[in-house]
N, C-alpha and C positions, 0 to 999 in steps of 0.2 A: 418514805424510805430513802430517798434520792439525797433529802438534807443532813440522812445521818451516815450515811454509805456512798461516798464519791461514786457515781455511776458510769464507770469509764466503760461499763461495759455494753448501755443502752438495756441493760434488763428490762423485763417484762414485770409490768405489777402485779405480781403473781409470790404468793408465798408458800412454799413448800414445807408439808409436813412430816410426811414418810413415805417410804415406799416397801416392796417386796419384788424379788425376782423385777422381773422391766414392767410396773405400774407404781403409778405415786400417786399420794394425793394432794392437796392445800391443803390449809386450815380451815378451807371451808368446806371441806370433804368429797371435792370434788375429783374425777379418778381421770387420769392421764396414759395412758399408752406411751411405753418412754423406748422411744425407737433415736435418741441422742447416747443415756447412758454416760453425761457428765462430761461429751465430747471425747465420746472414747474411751472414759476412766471406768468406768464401774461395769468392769469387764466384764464380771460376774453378776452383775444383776446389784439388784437394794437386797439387803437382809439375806445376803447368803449365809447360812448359818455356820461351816466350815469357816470361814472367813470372821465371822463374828466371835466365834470361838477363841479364833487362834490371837486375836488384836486384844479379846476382855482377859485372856491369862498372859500373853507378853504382859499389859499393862499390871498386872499383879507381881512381876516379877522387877519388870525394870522398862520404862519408857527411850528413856536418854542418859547414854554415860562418857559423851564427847569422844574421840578421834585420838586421845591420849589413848587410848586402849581398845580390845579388838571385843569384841562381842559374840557369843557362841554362835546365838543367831545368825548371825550377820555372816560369820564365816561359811554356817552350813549353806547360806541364800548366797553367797557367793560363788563356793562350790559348786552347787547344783545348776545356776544359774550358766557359767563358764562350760561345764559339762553339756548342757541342751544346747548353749550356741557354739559351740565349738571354739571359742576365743579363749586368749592365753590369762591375760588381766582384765582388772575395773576397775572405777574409781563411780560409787556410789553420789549423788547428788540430792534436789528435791522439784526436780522440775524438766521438762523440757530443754528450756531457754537453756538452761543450766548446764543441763547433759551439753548442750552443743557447745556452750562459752567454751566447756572442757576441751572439746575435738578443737574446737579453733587454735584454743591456745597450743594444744598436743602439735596440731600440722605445722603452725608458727616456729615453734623449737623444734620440731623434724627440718621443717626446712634449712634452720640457720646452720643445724649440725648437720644436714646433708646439700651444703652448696651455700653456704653464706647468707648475709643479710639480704641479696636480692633476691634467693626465693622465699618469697610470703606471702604470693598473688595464692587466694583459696577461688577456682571456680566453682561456680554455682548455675543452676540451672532459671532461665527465666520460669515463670509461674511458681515458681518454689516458694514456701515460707520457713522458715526455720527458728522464727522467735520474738519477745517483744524487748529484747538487752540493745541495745544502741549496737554492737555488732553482729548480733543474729538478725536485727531489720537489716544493715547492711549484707547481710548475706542473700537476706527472702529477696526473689529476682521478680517482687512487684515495685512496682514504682508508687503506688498509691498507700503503701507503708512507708515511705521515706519525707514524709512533709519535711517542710523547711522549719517550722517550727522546735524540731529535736536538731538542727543542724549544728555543727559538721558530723557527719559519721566517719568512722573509721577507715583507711585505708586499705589497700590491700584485696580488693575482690575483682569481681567479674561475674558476668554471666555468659555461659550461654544457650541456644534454644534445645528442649529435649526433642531426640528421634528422629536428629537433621544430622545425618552423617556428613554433608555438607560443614556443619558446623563444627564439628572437630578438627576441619583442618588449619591448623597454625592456630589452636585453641592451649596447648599445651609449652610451656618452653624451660628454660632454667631459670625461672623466674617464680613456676608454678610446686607451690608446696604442698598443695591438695584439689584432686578432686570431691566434692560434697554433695549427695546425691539423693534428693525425697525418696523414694520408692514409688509412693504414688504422692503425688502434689494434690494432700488432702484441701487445704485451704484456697489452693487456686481453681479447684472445680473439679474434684476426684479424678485428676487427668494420668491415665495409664503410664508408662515408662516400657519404653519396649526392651526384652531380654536381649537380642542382638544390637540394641544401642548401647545399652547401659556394658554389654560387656567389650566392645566396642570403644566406647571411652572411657572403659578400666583401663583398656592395653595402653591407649595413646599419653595418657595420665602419665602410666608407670612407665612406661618407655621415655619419657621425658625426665622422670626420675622423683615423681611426686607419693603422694601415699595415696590410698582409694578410701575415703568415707561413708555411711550411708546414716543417713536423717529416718527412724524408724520410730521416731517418737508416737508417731500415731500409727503407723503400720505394723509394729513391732508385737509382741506377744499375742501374736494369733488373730490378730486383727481381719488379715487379707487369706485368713483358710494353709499358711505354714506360719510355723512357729517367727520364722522371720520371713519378711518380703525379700528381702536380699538372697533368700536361701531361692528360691523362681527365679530370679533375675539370672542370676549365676554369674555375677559379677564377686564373690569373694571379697567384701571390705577388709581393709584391714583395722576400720574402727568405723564400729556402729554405736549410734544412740538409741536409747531407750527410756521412756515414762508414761504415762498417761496410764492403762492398764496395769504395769506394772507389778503395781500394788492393790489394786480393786479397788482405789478409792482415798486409800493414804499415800499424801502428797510423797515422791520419789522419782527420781533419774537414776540412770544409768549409762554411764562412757566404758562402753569395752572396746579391748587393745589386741593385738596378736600381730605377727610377721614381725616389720618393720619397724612398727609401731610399739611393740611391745614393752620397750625397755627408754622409749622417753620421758615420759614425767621418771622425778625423784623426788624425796621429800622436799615439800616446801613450797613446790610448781604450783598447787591447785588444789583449794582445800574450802573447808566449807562448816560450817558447826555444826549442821543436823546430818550433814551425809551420812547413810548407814543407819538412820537411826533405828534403832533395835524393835521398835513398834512395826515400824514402816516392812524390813525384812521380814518380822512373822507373817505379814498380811502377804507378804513378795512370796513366800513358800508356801502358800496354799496355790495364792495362783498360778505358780508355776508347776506344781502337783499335777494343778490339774488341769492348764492350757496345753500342757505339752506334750498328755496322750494322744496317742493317732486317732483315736475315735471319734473323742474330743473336737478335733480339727475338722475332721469331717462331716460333723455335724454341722461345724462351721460352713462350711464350702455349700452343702443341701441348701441350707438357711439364706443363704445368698443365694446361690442360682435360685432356689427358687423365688425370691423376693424380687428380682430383678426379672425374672420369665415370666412373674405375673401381673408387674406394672408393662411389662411390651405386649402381654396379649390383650392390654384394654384396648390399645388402639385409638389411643386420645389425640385429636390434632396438637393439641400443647406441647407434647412430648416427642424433642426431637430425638433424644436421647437415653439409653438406660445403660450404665457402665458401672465400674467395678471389680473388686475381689472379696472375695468371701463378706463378712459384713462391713464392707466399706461402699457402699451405694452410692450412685447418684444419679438426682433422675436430670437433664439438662430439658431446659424449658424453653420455649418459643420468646425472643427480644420482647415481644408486646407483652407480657406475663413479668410482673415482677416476682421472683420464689422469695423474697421477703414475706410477701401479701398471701401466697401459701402457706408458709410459716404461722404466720397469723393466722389463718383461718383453720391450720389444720389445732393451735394451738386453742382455740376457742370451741370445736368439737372435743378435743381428748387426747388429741396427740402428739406429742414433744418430738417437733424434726427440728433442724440447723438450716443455712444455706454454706454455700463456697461459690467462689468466686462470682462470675457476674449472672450468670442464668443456672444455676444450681443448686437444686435441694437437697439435702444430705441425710444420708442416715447412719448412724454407729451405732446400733444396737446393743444391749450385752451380748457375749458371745454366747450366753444358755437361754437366749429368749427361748419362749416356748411357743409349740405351733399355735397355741388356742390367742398368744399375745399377738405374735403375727398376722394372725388372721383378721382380731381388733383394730390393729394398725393399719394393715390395709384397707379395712373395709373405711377406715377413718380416712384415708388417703383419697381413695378412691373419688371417694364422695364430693371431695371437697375439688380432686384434677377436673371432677366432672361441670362444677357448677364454675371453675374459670373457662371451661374449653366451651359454653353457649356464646 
């Protein structure tokens, strides 16, 4: 498969056939416990049939009709979409990276129009990741994305450490055109963000004269048990990103705007040939139907605590750690333990996890796993923390 598909990714020789709700199988019929969920995308599970619905009739009506023209769909998922986050505007994308490329470029011309060419410094938090576009690596505040190989990257950043009020002082100046801010810094080891920091260096941000962003691509629609991670923090962005979820599965970003923020792009700033695509929003209006019920969510938050209260009551020497929000997990592992080799191992019993960063196993479930799925996973987990903790 490697000689016909560039493997940048180090995939698993593993090939997937179908799934339902969070189980899949291969083409050799073999059944998986899918506690990843496409790294967050398939929010709702494989084969939701609401979902399936709504993608098999858009597709009868009209897939793609370009950005020359507005799309019913599209307007009513934008509507509805503005109305559950509280934000003014959006500008539709197909990606992560993407959503962000937008905020960057959006903070760059806020800056130039509020303080000239010298503010264009974006902060950014160390551990953070925010993409794989030559200035969303330069924004992600790891170093081991920045090889010299892609070199030079782009100007204009910074880091610095989350939850060090230390560290905001003389972090902010006329210089600085944004702050940029994960919610939880999924890829560098599910690492929390604390609600008095992060609002905290909202203030020192905006009191310097900069705009507030939040990076929600993986936190964002319900991921972390609220609709938005930013909405807990209480830090009030004034432009948040969103994808992954979004759409349960069909590629799409989204850059929304409000305050400050609201009225900088104009035609021409940022555009894209698929954003909006009229597929992509029907799939965005189921999800959003149906992540943005309160019950909904709190099912979410059960589903978590309890997933996370019953890998801490094994009581595994391995497991230094269990953290998280709603289904955004992770379990941190003892140095001597590689969670790669977990990975593997849980992958070879039935169970599809991830890792982050350097002692972390992860988990994104769909947000509708079912307790009988859970319990699967677990007991898959379990099994496997037990045979590295001899």
């Amino acid at each position: 498969m490697e000689k016909k598909i560039v493997n940048n990714y180090g995939s698993f020789d593993i090939v997937m056939a179908k799934g339902k709700g969070s189980t899949m199988w291969d083409v050799n019929g073999k059944k998986y416990i899918d506690f990843i969920a496409g790294i967050g995308v398939n929010c709702l599970g494989h084969n939701y049939k609401p979902l399936v619905k709504a993608v098999a009739s858009q597709a009868k009506r009209e897939i793609h009709i370009s950005n020359y023209y507005f799309s019913d769909i599209g307007l009513d998922f934008a509507e509805n979409l503005l109305m559950v986050t509280g934000f003014e505007r959006g500008y539709f994308g197909n990606s992560g990276a993407e959503a962000n490329e937008a905020a960057i470029k959006l903070a760059r011309k806020y800056g130039q129009l509020n303080g000239g060419a010298k503010r264009k410094t974006i902060v950014t938090l160390e551990s953070s990741f925010h993409g794989r576009t030559l200035a969303t690596l330069t924004a992600t505040g790891q170093d081991k994305f920045h090889p010299d190989s892609f070199a030079p990257y782009p100007e204009g950043f910074k880091t610095i450490k989350a939850n060090d009020f230390d560290a905001l002082k003389g972090a902010f100046d006329d210089t600085t055109a944004a702050l940029f801010i994960e919610c939880i810094q999924g890829e560098g080891g599910v690492n929390l963000i604390s609600p008095e920091w992060a609002q905290a260096a909202a203030k020192a941000a905006r009191e310097a004269g900069a705009i507030v962003m939040a990076d929600e691509v993986q936190t964002g629609i319900g991921r972390t048990g609220t609709f938005l991670a930013s909405d807990a923090l209480g830090f009030e962005p004034e432009v948040v990103t969103l994808a992954k979820g979004i759409a349960g599965g069909v590629p799409m970003g989204a850059c929304l705007f409000r305050g400050k923020a609201a009225d900088v792009f104009v035609a021409g700033d940022h555009q894209s040939t698929f954003a909006g695509n009229p597929l992509a929003c029907a799939a965005g209006l189921v999800v959003l139907d149906t992540v943005s019920d309160k019950a909904f969510l709190d099912r979410v938050n059960y589903a978590g605590d309890y997933i996370r209260g019953q890998i801490s009551s094994w009581n595994l020497p391995i497991v230094k750690d269990v953290r998280g929000k709603g289904l955004m997990i992770g379990t941190q592992i003892v140095p001597e333990i590689k969670p790669f080799d977990i990975e593997v191992r849980c992958l070879e019993k039935g169970l599809c996890t991830t890792t982050a960063g350097a002692d972390v196993v992860r988990f994104l479930p769909p947000l509708n796993i079912s307790d009988k799925e859970i319990e699967e996973g677990l007991k898959i987990y379990k099994s496997v923390l037990e045979e590295f903790s001899k």
